[in-house]
Every structure is written in structure tokens, then in C-alpha cells.
Biopython code that builds the backbone (N, CA, C, O; Angstrom):
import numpy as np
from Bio.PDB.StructureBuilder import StructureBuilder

atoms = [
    (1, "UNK", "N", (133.839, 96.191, 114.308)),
    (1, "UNK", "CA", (134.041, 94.777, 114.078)),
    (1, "UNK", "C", (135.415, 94.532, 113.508)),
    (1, "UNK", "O", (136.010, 95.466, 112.969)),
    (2, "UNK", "N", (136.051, 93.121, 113.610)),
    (2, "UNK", "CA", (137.577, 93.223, 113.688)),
    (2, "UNK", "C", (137.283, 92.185, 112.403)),
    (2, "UNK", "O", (136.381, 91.376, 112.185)),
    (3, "UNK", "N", (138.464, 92.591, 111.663)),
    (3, "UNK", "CA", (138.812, 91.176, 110.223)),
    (3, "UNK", "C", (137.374, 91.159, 109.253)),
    (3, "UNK", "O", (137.038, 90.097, 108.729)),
    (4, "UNK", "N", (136.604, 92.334, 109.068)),
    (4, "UNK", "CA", (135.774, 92.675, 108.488)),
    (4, "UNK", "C", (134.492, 91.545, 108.438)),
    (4, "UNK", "O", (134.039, 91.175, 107.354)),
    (5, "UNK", "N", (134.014, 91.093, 109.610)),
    (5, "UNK", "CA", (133.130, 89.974, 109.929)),
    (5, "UNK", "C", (131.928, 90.970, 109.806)),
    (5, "UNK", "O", (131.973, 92.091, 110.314)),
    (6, "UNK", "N", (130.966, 90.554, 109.180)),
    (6, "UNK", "CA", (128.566, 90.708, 109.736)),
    (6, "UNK", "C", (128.832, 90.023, 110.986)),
    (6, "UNK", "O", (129.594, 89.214, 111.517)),
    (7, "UNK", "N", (127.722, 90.826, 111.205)),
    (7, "UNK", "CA", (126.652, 89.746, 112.416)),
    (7, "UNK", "C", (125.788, 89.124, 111.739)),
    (7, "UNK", "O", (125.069, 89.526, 110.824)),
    (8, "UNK", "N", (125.890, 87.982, 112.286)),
    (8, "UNK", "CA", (124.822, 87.102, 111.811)),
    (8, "UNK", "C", (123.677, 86.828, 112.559)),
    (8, "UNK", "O", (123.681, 85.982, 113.452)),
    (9, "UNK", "N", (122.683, 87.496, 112.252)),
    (9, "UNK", "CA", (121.494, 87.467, 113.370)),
    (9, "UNK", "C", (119.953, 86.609, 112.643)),
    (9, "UNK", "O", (119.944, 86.502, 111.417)),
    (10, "UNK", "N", (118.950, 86.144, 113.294)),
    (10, "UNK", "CA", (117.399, 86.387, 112.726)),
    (10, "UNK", "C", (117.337, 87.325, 112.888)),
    (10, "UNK", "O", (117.771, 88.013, 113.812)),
    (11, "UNK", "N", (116.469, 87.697, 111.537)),
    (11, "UNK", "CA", (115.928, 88.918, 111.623)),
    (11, "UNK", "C", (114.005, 88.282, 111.164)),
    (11, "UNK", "O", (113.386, 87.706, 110.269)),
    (12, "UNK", "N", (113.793, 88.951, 112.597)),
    (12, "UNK", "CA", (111.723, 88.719, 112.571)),
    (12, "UNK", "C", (111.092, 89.660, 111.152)),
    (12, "UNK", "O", (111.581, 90.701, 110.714)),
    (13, "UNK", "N", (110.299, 89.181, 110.811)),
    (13, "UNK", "CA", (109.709, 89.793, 109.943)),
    (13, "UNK", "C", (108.073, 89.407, 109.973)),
    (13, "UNK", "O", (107.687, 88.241, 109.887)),
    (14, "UNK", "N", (107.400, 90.260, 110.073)),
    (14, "UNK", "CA", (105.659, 90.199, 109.636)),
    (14, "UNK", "C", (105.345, 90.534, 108.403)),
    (14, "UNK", "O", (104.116, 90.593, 108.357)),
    (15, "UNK", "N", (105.874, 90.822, 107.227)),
    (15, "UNK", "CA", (105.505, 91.559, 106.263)),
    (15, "UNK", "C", (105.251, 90.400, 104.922)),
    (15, "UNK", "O", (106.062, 90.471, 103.998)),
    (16, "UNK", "N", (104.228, 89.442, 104.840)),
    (16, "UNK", "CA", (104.077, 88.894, 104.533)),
    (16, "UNK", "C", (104.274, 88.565, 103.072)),
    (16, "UNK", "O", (104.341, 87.466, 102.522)),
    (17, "UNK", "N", (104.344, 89.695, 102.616)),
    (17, "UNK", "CA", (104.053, 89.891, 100.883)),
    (17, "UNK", "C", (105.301, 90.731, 100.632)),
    (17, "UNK", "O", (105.287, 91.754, 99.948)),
    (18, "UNK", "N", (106.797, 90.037, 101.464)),
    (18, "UNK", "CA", (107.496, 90.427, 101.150)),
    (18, "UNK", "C", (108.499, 89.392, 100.248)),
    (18, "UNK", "O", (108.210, 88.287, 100.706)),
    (19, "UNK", "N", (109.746, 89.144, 98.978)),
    (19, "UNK", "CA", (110.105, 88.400, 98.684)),
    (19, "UNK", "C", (110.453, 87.876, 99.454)),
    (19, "UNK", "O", (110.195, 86.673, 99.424)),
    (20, "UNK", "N", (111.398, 88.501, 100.850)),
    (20, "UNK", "CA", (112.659, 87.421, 101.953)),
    (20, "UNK", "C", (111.637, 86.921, 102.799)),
    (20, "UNK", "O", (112.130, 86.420, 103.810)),
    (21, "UNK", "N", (110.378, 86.865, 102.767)),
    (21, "UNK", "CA", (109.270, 86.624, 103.921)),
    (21, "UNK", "C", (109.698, 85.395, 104.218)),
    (21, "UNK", "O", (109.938, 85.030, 103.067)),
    (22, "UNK", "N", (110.035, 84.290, 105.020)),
    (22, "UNK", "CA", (109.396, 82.817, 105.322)),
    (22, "UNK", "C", (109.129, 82.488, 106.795)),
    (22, "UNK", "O", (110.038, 82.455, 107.624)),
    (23, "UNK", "N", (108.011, 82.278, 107.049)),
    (23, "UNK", "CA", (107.757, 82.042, 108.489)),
    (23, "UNK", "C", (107.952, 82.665, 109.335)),
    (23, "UNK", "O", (108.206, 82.108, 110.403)),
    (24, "UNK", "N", (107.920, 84.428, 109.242)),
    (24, "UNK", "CA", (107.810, 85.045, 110.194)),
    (24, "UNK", "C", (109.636, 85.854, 110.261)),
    (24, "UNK", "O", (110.199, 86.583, 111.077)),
    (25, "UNK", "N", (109.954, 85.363, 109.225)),
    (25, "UNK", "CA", (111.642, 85.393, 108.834)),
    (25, "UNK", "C", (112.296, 86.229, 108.427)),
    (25, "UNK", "O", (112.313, 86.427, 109.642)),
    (26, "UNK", "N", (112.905, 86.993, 107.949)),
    (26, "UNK", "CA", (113.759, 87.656, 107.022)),
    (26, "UNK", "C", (114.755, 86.443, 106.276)),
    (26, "UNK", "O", (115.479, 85.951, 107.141)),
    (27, "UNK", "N", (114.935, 85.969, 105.229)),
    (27, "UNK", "CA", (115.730, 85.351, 104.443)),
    (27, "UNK", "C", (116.428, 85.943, 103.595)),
    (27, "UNK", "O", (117.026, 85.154, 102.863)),
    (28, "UNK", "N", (116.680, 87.436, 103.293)),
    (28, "UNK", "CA", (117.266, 87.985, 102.703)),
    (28, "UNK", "C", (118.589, 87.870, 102.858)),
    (28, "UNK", "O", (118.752, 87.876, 104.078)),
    (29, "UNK", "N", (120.035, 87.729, 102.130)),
    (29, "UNK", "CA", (121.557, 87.830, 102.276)),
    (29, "UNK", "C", (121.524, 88.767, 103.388)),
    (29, "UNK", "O", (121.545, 88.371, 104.553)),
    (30, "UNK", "N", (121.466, 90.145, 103.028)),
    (30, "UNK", "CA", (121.676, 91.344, 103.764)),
    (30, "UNK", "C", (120.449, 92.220, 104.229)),
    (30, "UNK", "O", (119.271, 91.973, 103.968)),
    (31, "UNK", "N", (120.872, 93.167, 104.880)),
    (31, "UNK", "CA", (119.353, 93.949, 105.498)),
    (31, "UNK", "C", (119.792, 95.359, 105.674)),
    (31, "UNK", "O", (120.695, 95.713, 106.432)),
    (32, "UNK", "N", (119.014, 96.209, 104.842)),
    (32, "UNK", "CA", (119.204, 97.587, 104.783)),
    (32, "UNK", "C", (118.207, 98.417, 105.535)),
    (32, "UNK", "O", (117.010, 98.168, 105.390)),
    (33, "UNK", "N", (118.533, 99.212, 106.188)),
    (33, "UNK", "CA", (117.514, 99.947, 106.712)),
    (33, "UNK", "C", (118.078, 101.914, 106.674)),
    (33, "UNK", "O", (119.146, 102.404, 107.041)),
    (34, "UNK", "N", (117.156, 102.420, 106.231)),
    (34, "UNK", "CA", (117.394, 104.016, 106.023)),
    (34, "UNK", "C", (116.250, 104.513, 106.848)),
    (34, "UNK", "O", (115.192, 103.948, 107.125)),
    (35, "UNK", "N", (116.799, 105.961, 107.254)),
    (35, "UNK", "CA", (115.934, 106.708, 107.889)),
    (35, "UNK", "C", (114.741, 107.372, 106.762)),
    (35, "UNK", "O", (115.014, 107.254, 105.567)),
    (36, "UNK", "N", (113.497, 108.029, 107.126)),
    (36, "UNK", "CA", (112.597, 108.797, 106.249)),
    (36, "UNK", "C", (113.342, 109.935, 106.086)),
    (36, "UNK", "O", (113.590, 110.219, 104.914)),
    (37, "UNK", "N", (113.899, 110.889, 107.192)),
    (37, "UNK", "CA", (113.750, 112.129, 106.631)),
    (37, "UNK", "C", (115.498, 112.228, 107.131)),
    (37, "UNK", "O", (115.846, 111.739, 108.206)),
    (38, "UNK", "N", (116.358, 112.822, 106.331)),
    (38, "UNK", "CA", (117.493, 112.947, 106.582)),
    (38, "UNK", "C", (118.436, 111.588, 107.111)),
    (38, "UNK", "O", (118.482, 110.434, 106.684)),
    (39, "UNK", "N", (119.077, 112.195, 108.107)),
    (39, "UNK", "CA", (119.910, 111.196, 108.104)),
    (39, "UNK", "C", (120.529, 110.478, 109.207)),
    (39, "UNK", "O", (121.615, 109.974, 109.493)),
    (40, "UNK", "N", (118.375, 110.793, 110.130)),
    (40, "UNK", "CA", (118.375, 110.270, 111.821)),
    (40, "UNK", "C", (116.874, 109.452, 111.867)),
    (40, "UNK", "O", (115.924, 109.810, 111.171)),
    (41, "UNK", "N", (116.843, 108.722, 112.457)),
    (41, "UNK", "CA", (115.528, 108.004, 113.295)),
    (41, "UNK", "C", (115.118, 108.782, 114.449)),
    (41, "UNK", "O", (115.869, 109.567, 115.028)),
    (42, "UNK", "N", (113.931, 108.556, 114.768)),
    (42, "UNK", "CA", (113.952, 109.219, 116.101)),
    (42, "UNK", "C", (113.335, 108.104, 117.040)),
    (42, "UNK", "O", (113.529, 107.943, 118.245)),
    (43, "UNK", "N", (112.578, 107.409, 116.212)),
    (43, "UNK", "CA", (111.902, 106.144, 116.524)),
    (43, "UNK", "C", (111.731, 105.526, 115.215)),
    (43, "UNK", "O", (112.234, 105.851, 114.139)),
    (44, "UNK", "N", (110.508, 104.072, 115.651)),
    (44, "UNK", "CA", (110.533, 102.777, 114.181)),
    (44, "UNK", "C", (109.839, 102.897, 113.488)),
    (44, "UNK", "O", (109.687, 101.831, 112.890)),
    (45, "UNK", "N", (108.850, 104.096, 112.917)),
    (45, "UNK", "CA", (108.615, 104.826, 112.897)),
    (45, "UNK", "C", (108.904, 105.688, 111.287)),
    (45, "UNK", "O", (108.313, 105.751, 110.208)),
    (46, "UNK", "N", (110.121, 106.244, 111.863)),
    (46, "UNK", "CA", (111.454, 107.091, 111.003)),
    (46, "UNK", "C", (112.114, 106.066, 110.106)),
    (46, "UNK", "O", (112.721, 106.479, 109.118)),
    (47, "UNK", "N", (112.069, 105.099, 110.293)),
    (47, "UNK", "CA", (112.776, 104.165, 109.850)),
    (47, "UNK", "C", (112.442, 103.334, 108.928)),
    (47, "UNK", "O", (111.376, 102.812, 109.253)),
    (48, "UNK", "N", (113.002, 102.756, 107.446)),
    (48, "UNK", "CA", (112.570, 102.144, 106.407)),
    (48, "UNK", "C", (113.061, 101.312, 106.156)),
    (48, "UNK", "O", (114.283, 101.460, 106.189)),
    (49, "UNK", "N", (112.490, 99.681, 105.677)),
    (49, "UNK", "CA", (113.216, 98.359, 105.432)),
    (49, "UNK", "C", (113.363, 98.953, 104.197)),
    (49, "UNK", "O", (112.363, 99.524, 103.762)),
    (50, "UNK", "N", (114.708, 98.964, 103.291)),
    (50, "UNK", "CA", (114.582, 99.479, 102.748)),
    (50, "UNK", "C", (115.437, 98.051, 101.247)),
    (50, "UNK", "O", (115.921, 98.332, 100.151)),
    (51, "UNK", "N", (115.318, 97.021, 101.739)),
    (51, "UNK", "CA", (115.766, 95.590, 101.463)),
    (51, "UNK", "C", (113.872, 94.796, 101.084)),
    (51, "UNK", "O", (113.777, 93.775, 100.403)),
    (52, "UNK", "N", (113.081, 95.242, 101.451)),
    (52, "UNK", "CA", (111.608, 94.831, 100.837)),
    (52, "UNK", "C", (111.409, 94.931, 99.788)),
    (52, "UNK", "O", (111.411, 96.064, 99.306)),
    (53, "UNK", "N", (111.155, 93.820, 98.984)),
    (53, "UNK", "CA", (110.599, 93.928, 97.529)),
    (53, "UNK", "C", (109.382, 92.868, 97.711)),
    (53, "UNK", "O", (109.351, 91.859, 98.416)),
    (54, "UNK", "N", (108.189, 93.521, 96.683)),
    (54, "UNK", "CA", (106.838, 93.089, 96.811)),
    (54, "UNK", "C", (107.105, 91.665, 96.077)),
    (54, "UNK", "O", (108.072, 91.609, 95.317)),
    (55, "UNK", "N", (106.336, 90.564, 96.254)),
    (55, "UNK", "CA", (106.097, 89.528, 95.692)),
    (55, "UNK", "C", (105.088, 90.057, 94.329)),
    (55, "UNK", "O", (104.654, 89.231, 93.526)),
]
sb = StructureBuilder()
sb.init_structure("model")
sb.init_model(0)
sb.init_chain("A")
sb.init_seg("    ")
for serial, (resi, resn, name, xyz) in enumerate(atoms, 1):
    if name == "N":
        sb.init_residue(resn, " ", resi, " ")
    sb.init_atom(name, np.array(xyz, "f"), 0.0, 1.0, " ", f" {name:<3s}", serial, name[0])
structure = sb.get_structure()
């Protein structure tokens, strides 16, 4: 990415009993996601919202 711009995307969310939850939403500023084991996915699966905090 050029001139240090995000993407600005929706991001879907089902996780209801999450703080950024609204309507199916992500409302969080930013969105982190880490792998489980090291420092690959293999699928979604492997992969951790890692920006979820419980209500």
C-alpha cells in the first residue's frame, strides 16, 4: 500500500457476545487476526480473531 493508507472494509461478524458486535458487524477501529500454532494458517480454522473481547 502506497502513502501508508488501511483498507477500509466491513468486516461480517456472528459473534454476538462480542464488544465490536453490531448487527452482524465488526465495529472495531482495527482487526487483528493471528494464527494458532506458529506462524501459518492452513485454513479458518488455524486462525484467531484475536481483536474479540467478551461483553
Amino acid at each position: 500500500m502506497q502513502g501508508g493508507q488501511h483498507p477500509r472494509m466491513e468486516v461480517m461478524c456472528h459473534v454476538e457476545n462480542c464488544r465490536f458486535y453490531k448487527n452482524d458487524y465488526c465495529h472495531a477501529d482495527k482487526i487483528e487476526v493471528n494464527p494458532k500454532h506458529r506462524d501459518m494458517a492452513h485454513n479458518s480454522d488455524d486462525a484467531l480473531c484475536s481483536t474479540f473481547i467478551p461483553q
